[in-house]
Structures are given as structure tokens and as C-alpha cells.
N, C-alpha and C positions, 0 to 999 in steps of 0.2 A: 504494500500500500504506500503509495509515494505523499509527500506532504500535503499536498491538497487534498486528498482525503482523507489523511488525518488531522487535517484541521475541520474540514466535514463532521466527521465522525464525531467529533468530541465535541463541535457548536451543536450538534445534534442530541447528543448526551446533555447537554450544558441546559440546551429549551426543552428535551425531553423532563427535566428535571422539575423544571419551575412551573410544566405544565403537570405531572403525577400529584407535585403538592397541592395546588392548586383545585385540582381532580380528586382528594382525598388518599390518592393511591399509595402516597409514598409516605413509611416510617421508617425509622432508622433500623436497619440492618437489611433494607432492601437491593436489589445491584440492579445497575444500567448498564448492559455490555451494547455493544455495537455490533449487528448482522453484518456475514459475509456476504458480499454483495456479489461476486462471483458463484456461489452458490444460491443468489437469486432470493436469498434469506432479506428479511425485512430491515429496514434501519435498526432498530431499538430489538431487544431481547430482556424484557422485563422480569426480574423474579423479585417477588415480593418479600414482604417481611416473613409472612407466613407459609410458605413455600410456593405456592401457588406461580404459573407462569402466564406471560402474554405477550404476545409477540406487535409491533406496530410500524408501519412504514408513514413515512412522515413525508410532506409536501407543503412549504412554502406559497400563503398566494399574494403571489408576484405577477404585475401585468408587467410583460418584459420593454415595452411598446411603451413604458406609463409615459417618459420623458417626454417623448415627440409628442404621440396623443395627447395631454394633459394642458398642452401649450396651444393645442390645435381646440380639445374642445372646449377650454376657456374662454376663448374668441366666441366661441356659436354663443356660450350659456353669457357673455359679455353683452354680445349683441342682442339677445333677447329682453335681458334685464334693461338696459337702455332702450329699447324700442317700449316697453311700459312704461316705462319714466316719461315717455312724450307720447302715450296717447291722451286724447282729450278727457278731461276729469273724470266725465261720465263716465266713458269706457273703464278708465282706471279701474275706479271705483268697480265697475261691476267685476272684473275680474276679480280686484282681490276679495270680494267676497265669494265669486264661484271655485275659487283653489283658494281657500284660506288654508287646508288639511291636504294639499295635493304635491308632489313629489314627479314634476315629467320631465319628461326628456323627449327630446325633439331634435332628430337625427336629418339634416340636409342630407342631399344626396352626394357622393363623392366626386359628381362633376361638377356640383355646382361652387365657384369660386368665390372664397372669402367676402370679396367686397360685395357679388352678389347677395349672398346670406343677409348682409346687416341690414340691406336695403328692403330685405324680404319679411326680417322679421315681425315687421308689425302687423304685416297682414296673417302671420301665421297667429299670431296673438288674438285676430280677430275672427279667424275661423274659430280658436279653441274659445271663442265666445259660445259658439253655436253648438259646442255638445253638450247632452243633457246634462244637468245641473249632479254633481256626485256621483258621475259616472268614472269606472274604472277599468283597466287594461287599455290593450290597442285601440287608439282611433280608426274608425274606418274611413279612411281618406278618400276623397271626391272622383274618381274614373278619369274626369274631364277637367282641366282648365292650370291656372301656373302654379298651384298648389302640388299635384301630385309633379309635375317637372320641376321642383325646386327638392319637396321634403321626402324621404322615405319610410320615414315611420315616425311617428308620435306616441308615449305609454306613459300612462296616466295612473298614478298610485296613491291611494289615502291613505294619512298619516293617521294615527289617534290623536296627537295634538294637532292645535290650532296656531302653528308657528308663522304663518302666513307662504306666500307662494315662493317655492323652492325649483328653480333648473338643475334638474340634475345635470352634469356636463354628459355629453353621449359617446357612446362608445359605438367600433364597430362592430353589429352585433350583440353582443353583450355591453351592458353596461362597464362604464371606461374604472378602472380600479377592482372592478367585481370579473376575478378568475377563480370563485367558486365553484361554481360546476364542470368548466373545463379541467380543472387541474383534480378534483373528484371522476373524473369520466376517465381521466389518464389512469390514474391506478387502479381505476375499476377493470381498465382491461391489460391488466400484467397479471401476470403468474408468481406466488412467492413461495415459496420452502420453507415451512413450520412442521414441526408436529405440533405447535401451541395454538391459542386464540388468537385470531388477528383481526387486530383493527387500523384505524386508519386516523393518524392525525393531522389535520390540515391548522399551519397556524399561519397568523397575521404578524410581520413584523415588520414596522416601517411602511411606507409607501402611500397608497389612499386610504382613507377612512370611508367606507361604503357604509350606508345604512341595512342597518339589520333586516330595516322591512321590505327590501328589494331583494337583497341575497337570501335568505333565509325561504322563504316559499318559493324559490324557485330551487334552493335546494332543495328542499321534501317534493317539491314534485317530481326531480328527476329522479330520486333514490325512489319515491313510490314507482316509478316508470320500470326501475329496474329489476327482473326477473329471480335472481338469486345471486344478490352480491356475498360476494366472498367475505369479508365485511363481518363480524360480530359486532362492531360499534364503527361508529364517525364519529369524530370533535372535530371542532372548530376552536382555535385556541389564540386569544389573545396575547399575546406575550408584554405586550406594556401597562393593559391594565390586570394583567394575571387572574385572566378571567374565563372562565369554558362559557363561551359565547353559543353553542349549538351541541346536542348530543343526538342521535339517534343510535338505538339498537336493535336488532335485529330480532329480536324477544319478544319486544317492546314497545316499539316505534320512537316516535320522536320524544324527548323528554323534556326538550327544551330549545 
């Protein structure tokens, strides 16, 4: 094993750690070894305090794209937020009452050029006048006219608070910062060598702060999607605020 992964290996052991305590799992006299990864074995080789074993392969979510993207879709969510600042009171007004609790994102299309966009957005602002009041998901966008040649999608989400109206910046795809389910769908389809229980730890460290209420049901939907994950458990692990942000089990379902 040459230096970089064992510098891996042991940042792995390191967030392995902080996430067991955190998780309740770990008390003293318990060991964190690190899988051979040539034999295909998981990151982590847990044995408990109590003898008990578990095996876990761990995945980072990292949008690797975030740099470029992030600069790109600040512009769009820039452009938007100023194109409300100048509509006329009235309209204002009605909007931030119909997203006071709304969370969207509003994906131009990739041929449409920047300065296009800014000029665009406040007519985008005045179609999402026109869907019904608390409505949620995809917009079903017009067939005909410079709406559907400028935007590709629109997705509309309710908050529980009343924090008033939020752009999320957009991704391509998926939401820009939220590689939740792709980087869950990657190790759903690998092969690992246990004879233990294996689960699967996805943590957050550094990068975007995504809201829970966009990632999180579209994770459970895609794990409900899927037929017999290998999978006894998911977490989702914050490593700065040392927090198990998501669990499902396979027992169980979601726990959280």
C-alpha cells in the first residue's frame, strides 16, 4: 500500500471514528482496522466492544464539478433574485406570498447564454406566478413559446418553515452540491468480500450545505426503488456537526 492510501486509510479510520461515536457504536476496547481493498473487502472492519463484527464501505459526497458549477449556478440563482427585486410591487408582493415555504430551482437550458438568462429571468418569475398556489414537484412547462426554448426544468419544494423564497442554485441534473444518490447508486453496484454485516457510510465533509428536505426523499425513494440492496444499513454522516443526518435499515426502513 503506497502513501496515499495510507493516508486514505487512516483519514478513513480517523471519520470512521467520530462517526461510530456519534452512532452510539463505539466504546473503549473496540478496533477500527482498514479492508483490503484488493481483496475487494470494505473500507472499515469494525469489531466492537463486545465482540460482535461489521463491516462498512464509506463514500465521501463530493460534487467533483462543485468549483466550476457553483460559480456558474450563482449567476442563474443571482439573476433571479434581482429580477424580483424589480418587479412591480404588486407582482412582488404576490410572489413572496405564493413561495413564502418554497425551495426551486430553475435550470436554463445549456445553450442558453448567460446574459440571455438575466434578461429572461423575470419573465420566468412571472410564469411561476401562474402555478397553482402550494403546488409541489416539477413544473409542467408550456409545449409552445420562449419559455420552454430558454428553461429546462423548474422543481418546486415546501419547506415547513416560513423563511420566505429561496433559489436553490441548479444543478445539472441533480441538484448542484447534492451527490447523494449518485454516489449511493455507485456502491450499490460493486461487489464486497465480508463474511460480516455490511453497511454503507456516506459522509458530508466540507463542500455545499444541501438541504435535508431535497436530498433526503429522494434518497428513500431511490433505496425504496431498489430490489435487494446488499446494504444492512445507510448513514449519512455529518462530520462537522457530528451528526447521523439519515439512517435506513434494511429491517427497518428509514429511521431517520
Amino acid at each position: 500500500m503506497g502513501k496515499r492510501d495510507d493516508d486514505k486509510a487512516e483519514r478513513e479510520r480517523l471519520i470512521f471514528r467520530s462517526f461510530a461515536e456519534a452512532a452510539g457504536l463505539y466504546s473503549e476496547g473496540a478496533q477500527i482496522n482498514s479492508g483490503n481493498a484488493n481483496r475487494k473487502e470494505p473500507d472499515i472492519l469494525f469489531s466492537a466492544a463486545d465482540g460482535s463484527r461489521l463491516s462498512f464501505e464509506m463514500v465521501q459526497l463530493i460534487y467533483e464539478e462543485w468549483p466550476k458549477m457553483i460559480r456558474q449556478s450563482l449567476l442563474t440563482q443571482e439573476f433571479l433574485l434581482d429580477a424580483l427585486g424589480k418587479l412591480p410591487e404588486a407582482e412582488a408582493a404576490a410572489f413572496h406570498k405564493q413561495y413564502a415555504n418554497a425551495d426551486l430551482t430553475v435550470r436554463f437550458g445549456p445553450w442558453v447564454p448567460f446574459g440571455e438568462r438575466k434578461v429572461f429571468a423575470s419573465e420566468v418569475l412571472r410564469f411561476l406566478l401562474t402555478v397553482p398556489a402550494e403546488f409541489q414537484g416539477e413544473v409542467q412547462l408550456p409545449q409552445k413559446g420562449e419559455l420552454v426554448h430558454h428553461v429546462s426544468s423548474i422543481m418546486i419544494y415546501r419547506l415547513q418553515d416560513h423563511g420566505g423564497v429561496h433559489f436553490n442554485p441548479p444543478g445539472d441534473g441533480v441538484w448542484v452540491g447534492d451527490p447523494t444518490v449518485p454516489s449511493v447508486k455507485n456502491k450499490l453496484g460493486k461487489t464486497y468480500v465480508t463474511d460480516d454485516p455490511l453497511m454503507l457510510l456516506a459522509y458530508i465533509d466540507g463542500g455545499p450545505g444541501f438541504h435535508e428536505s431535497v436530498w433526503k426523499p429522494r434518497l428513500r425513494e431511490y433505496i425504496d426503488s431498489v430490489a435487494h440492496p446488499q446494504f444492512q444499513r445507510i448513514y449519512v454522516y455529518d462530520l462537522h456537526s457530528k451528526r447521523v443526518a439519515f439512517e435506513w435499515r434494511k429491517d427497518g426502513g428509514f429511521v431517520q
